[in-house]
C-alpha positions as CSV (number, residue, x, y, z in Angstrom):
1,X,-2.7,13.7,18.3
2,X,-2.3,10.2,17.5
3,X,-1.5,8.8,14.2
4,X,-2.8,5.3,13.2
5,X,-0.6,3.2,10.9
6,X,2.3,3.9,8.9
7,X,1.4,4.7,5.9
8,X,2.4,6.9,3.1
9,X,0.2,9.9,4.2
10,X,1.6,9.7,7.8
11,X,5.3,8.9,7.2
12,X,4.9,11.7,4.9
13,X,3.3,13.9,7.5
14,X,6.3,12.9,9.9
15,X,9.0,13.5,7.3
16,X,7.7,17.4,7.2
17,X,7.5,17.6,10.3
18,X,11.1,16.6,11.0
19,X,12.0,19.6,8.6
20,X,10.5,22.1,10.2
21,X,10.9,22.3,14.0
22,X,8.3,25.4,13.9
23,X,5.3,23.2,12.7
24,X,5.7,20.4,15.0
25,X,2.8,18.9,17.1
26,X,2.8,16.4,20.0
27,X,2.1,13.0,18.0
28,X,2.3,9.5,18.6
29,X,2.3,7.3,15.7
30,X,0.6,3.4,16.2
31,X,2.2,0.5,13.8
32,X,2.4,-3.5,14.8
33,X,5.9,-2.6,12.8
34,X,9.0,-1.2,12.9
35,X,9.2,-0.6,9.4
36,X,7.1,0.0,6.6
37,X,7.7,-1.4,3.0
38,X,7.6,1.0,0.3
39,X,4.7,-0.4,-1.7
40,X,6.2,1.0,-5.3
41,X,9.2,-0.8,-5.1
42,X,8.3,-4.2,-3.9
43,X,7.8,-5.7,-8.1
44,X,11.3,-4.5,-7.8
45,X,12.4,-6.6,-5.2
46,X,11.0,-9.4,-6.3
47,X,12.7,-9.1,-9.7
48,X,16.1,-8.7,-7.7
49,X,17.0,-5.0,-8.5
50,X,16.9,-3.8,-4.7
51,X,17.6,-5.1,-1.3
52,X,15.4,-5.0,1.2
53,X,16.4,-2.1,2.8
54,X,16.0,0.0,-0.1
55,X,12.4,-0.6,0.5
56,X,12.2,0.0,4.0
57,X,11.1,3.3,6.2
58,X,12.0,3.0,9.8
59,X,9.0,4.3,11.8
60,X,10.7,4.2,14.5
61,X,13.5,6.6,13.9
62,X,11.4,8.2,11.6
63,X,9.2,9.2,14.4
64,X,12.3,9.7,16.8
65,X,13.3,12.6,14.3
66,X,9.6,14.2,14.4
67,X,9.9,14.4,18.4
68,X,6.9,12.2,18.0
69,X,6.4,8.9,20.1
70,X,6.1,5.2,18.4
71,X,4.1,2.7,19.8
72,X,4.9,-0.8,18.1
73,X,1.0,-2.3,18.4
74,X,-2.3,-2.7,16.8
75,X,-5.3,-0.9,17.7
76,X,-7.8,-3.5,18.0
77,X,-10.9,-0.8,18.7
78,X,-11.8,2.4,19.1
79,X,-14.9,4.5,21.0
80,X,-15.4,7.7,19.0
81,X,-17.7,8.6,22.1
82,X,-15.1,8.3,24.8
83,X,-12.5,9.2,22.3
84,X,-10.4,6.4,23.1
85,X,-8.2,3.5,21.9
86,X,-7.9,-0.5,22.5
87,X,-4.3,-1.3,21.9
88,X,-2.7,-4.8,21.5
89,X,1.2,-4.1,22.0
90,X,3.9,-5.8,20.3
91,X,4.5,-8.0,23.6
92,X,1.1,-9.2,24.0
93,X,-0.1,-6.7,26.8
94,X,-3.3,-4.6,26.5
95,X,-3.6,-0.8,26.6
96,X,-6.2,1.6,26.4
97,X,-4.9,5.0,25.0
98,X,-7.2,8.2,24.5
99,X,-7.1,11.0,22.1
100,X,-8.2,14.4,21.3
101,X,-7.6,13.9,17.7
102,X,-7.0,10.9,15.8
103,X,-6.1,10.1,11.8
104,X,-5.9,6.5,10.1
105,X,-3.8,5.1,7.6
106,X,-3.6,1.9,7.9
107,X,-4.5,0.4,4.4
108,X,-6.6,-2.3,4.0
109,X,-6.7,-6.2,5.0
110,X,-5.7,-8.2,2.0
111,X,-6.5,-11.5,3.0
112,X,-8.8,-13.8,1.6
113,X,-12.3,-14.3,2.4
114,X,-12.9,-17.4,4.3
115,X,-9.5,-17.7,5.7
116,X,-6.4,-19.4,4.0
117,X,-6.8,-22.1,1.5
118,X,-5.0,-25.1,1.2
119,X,-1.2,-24.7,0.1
120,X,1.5,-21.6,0.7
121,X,-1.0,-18.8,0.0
122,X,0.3,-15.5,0.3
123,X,-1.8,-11.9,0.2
124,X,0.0,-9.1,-0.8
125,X,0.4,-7.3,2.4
126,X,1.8,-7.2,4.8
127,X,4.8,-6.6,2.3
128,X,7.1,-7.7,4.3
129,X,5.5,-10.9,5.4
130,X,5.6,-11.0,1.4
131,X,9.0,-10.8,0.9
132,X,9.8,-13.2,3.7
133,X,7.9,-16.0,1.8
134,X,9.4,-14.4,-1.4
135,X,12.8,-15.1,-0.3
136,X,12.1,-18.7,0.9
137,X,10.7,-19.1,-2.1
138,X,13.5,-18.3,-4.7
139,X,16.2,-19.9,-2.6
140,X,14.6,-23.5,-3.0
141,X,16.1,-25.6,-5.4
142,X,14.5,-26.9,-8.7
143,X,11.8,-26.0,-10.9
144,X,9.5,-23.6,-8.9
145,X,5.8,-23.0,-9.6
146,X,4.3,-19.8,-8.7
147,X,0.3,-18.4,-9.6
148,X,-0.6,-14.4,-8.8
149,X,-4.6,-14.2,-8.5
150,X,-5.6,-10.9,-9.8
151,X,-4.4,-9.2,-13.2
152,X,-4.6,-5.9,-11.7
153,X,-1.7,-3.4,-12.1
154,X,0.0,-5.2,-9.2
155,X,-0.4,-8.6,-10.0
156,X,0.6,-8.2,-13.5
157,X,3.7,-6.2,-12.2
158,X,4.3,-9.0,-9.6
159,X,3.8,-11.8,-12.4
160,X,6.8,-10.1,-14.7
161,X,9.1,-9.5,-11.9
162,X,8.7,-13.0,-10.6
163,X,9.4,-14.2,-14.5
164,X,12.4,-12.2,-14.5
165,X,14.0,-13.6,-11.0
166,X,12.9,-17.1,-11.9
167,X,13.9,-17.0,-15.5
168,X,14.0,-20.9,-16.6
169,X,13.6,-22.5,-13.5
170,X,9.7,-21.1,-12.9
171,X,6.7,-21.5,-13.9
172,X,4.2,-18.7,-13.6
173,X,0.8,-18.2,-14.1
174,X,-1.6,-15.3,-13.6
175,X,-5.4,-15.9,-12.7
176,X,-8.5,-13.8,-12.6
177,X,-11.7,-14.6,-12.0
178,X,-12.4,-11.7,-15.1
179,X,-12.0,-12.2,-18.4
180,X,-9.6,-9.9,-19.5
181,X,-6.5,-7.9,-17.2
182,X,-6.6,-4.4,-15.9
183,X,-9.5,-4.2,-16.5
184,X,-10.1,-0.3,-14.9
185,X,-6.8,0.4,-17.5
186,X,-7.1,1.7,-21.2
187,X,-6.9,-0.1,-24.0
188,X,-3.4,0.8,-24.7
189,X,-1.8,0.1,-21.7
190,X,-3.5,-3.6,-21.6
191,X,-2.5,-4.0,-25.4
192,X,1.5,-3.9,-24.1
193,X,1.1,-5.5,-20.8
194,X,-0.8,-8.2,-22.8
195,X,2.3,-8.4,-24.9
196,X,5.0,-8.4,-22.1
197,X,2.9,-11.1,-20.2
198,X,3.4,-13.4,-23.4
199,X,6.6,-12.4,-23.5
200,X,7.8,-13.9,-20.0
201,X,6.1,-16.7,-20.7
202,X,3.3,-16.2,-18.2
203,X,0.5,-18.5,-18.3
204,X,-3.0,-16.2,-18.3
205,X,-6.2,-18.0,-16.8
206,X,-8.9,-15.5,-16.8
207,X,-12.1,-16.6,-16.0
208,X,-10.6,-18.7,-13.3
209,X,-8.4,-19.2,-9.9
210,X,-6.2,-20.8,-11.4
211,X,-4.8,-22.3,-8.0
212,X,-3.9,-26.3,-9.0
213,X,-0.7,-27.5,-8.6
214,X,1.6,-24.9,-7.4
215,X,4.4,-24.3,-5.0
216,X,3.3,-20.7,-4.0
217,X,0.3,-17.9,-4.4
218,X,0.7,-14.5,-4.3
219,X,-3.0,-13.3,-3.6
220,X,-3.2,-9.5,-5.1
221,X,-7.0,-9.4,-5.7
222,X,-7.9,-6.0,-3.7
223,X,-8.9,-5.4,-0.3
224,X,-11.6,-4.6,2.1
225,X,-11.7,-2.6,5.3
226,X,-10.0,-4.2,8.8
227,X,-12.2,-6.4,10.8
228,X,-12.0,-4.1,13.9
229,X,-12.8,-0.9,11.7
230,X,-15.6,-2.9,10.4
231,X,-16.8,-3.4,13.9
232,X,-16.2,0.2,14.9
233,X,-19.3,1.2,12.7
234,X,-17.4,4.1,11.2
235,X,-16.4,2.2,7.7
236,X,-18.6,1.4,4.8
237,X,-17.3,-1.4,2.4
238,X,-15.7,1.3,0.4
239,X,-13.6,2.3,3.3
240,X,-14.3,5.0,6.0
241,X,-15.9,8.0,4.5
242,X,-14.1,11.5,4.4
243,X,-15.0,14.9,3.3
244,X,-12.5,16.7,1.0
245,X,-10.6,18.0,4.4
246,X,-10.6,14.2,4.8
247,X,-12.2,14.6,8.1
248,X,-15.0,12.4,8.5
249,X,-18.3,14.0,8.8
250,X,-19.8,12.9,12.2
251,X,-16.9,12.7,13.6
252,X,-14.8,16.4,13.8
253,X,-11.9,14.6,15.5
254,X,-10.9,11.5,13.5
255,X,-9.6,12.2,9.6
256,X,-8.4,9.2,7.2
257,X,-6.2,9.0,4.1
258,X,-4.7,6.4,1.9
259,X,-6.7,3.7,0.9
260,X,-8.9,3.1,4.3
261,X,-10.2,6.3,3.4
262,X,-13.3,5.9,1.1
263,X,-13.2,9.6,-0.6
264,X,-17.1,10.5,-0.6
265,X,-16.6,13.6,-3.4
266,X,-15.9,10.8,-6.0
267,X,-14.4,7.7,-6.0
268,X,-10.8,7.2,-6.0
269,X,-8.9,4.0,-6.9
270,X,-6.6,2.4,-4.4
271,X,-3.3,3.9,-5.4
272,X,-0.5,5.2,-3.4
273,X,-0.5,8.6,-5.4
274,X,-3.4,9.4,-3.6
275,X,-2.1,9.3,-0.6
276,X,1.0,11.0,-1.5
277,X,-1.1,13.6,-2.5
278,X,-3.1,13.3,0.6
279,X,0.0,14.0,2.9
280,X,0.5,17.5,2.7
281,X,-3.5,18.5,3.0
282,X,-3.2,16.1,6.0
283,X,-0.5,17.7,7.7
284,X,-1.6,21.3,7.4
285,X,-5.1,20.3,8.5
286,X,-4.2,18.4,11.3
287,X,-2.0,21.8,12.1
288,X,-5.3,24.1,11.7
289,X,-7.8,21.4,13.9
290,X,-5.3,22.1,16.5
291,X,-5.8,25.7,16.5
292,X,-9.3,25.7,15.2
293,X,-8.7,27.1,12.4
294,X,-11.1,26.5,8.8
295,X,-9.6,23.0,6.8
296,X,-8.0,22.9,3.5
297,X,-9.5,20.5,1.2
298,X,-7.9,18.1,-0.9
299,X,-8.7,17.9,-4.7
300,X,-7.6,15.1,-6.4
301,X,-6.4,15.0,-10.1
302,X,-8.2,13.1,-12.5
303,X,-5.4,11.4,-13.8
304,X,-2.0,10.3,-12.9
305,X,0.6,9.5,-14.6
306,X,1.4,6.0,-14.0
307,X,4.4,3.5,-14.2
308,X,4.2,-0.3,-14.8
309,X,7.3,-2.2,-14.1
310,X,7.7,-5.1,-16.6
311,X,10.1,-7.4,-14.7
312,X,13.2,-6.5,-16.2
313,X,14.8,-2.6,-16.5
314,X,11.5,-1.5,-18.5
315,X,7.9,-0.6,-18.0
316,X,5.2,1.1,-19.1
317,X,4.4,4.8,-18.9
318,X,0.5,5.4,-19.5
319,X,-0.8,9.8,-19.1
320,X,-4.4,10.2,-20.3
321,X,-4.2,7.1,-22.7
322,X,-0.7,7.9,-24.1
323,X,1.6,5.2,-23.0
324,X,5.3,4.5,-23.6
325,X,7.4,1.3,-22.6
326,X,10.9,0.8,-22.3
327,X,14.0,1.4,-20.3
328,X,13.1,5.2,-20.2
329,X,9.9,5.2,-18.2
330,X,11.9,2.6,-16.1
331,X,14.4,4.8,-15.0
332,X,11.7,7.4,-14.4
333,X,10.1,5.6,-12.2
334,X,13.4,4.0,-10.0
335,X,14.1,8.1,-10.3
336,X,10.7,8.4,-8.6
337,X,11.1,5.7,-6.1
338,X,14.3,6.3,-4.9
339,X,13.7,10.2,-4.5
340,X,11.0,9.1,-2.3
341,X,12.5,6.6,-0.5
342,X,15.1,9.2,0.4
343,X,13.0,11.4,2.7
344,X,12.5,8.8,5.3
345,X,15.1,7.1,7.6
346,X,15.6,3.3,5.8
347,X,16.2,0.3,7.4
């Protein structure tokens, strides 16, 4: 079985495997990296409340204590006929690797249409390509001038921890071409983001890309599915569609989780408590495909509870249009992160 990406469904489905010997099957997990960057934490990093490391699972080792294999590469195609795999490999050399059965997690390509514009512009993944820039960026000296297009969840978090790291010596602004920010959000939650956006003394531009005159963009506007997916013919724009046993449907050998899965039973946002959630169906399915035995499905909840980081030791708590802010639900969610972050080997 081969596992594509490093995710949080398949670091998840190594981690259980590692504790329990008993359930293990033959795996090799694909990733162009070494290590994966917890997404959940990254707002914190930028804010300056964890190192890099804290925010870092090594696949490698991670896989080493699965008894799986790691191949450090990119899979650049795929023949669901053949049942076989195009690799690029981390030193340039081509390989063609079949399978018998075959999962994806490998998120989705962040870049933005049309290629790079002018100017230091950044897309939110690869994190840690982020984070690289990130730290070039703080460590220049003078006034520094930073704009986050998209006043999603994650660019509003990214806005306020770049306000708090900065402080005085940055200017930030946050741009959407929308006219008002989280806009999938309720009314509450928006009402105190709103209010700790003003706060920071971020600079909203709705209606507008607000690109002119900066040092450095962060581009956190969504996704779309990988150019070689696309290609593959077994994506839609949504993603590639699953069933609930998040196998896809004419295809009994390949499944997909996280957000490269396009749930067809109803839509799901592009969260990483999905694919949390998605792990553990994942793992015991990929167990019963093996021995041909009927698939679980996976039900997702219709809400989740979820956790804002505001830039400094606070954020927001929002569950079914109750929300909270403060310290508290901040220290809930670094509870939340770090208990996570403590089932994988870090870097």
């Amino acid at each position: 079985m081969i596992l594509i990406g490093g995710g949080h469904s398949h670091a998840l489905v190594l981690a259980q495997q590692a504790r329990n010997p008993a359930q293990r099957l033959r795996l090799t997990l694909i990733d162009p990296f070494r290590r994966a960057t917890y997404s959940g934490m990254v707002p914190g990093y930028l804010a300056g409340h964890y190192a890099r490391r804290d925010l870092q699972i090594d696949l490698a080792r991670l896989a080493a204590r699965a008894q799986a294999s790691f191949v450090q590469g990119h899979v650049s195609a795929i023949d669901p006929v053949a049942k076989r795999l195009s690799l690029i490999l981390a030193d340039g050399s081509r390989q063609q690797l079949p399978y018998d059965i075959a999962a994806f997690d490998i998120g989705q390509d962040h870049r933005p249409v049309g290629g790079m514009p002018p100017g230091d512009l950044r897309p939110v993944k690869p994190f840690d390509a982020l984070c690289d820039a990130w730290d070039a960026f703080v460590s220049r000296p003078g006034p520094r001038r930073l704009c986050v297009l998209g006043a999603g969840a994650a660019g509003c978090e990214l806005a306020l921890a770049a306000a708090h790291r900065l402080g005085r010596h940055g200017q930030i602004s946050l741009a959407d071409r929308a006219d008002r920010i989280v806009p999938t959000h309720g009314k509450a939650l928006r009402h105190k983001l709103e209010h700790a956006l003003s706060r920071a003394g971020i600079k909203l531009c709705l209606g507008s890309t607000g690109m002119d005159d900066v040092d450095l963009v962060i581009a956190a506007t969504g996704g779309r599915p990988h150019a070689w997916l696309r290609r593959s013919g077994l994506c839609g724009p949504d993603g590639i569609p699953v069933m609930p046993t998040l196998l896809l449907r004419d295809h009994p050998d390949l499944f997909a989780s996280g957000d490269c899965a396009d749930f067809t039973q109803r839509p799901l946002a592009k969260a990483g408590v999905y694919a949390v959630r998605q792990a553990p169906i994942l793992a015991e399915n990929l167990r019963r495909h093996a021995m041909g035995r009927p698939l679980r499905p996976y039900r997702p909840q219709h809400d989740h509870l979820k956790l804002l980081s505001l830039g400094d030791h606070r954020a927001i708590a929002d569950w079914h249009g109750l929300t909270a802010s403060g310290r508290l639900p901040w220290l809930l969610k670094d509870h939340i992160d770090r208990a996570f972050m403590a089932q994988f080997p870090t870097a």
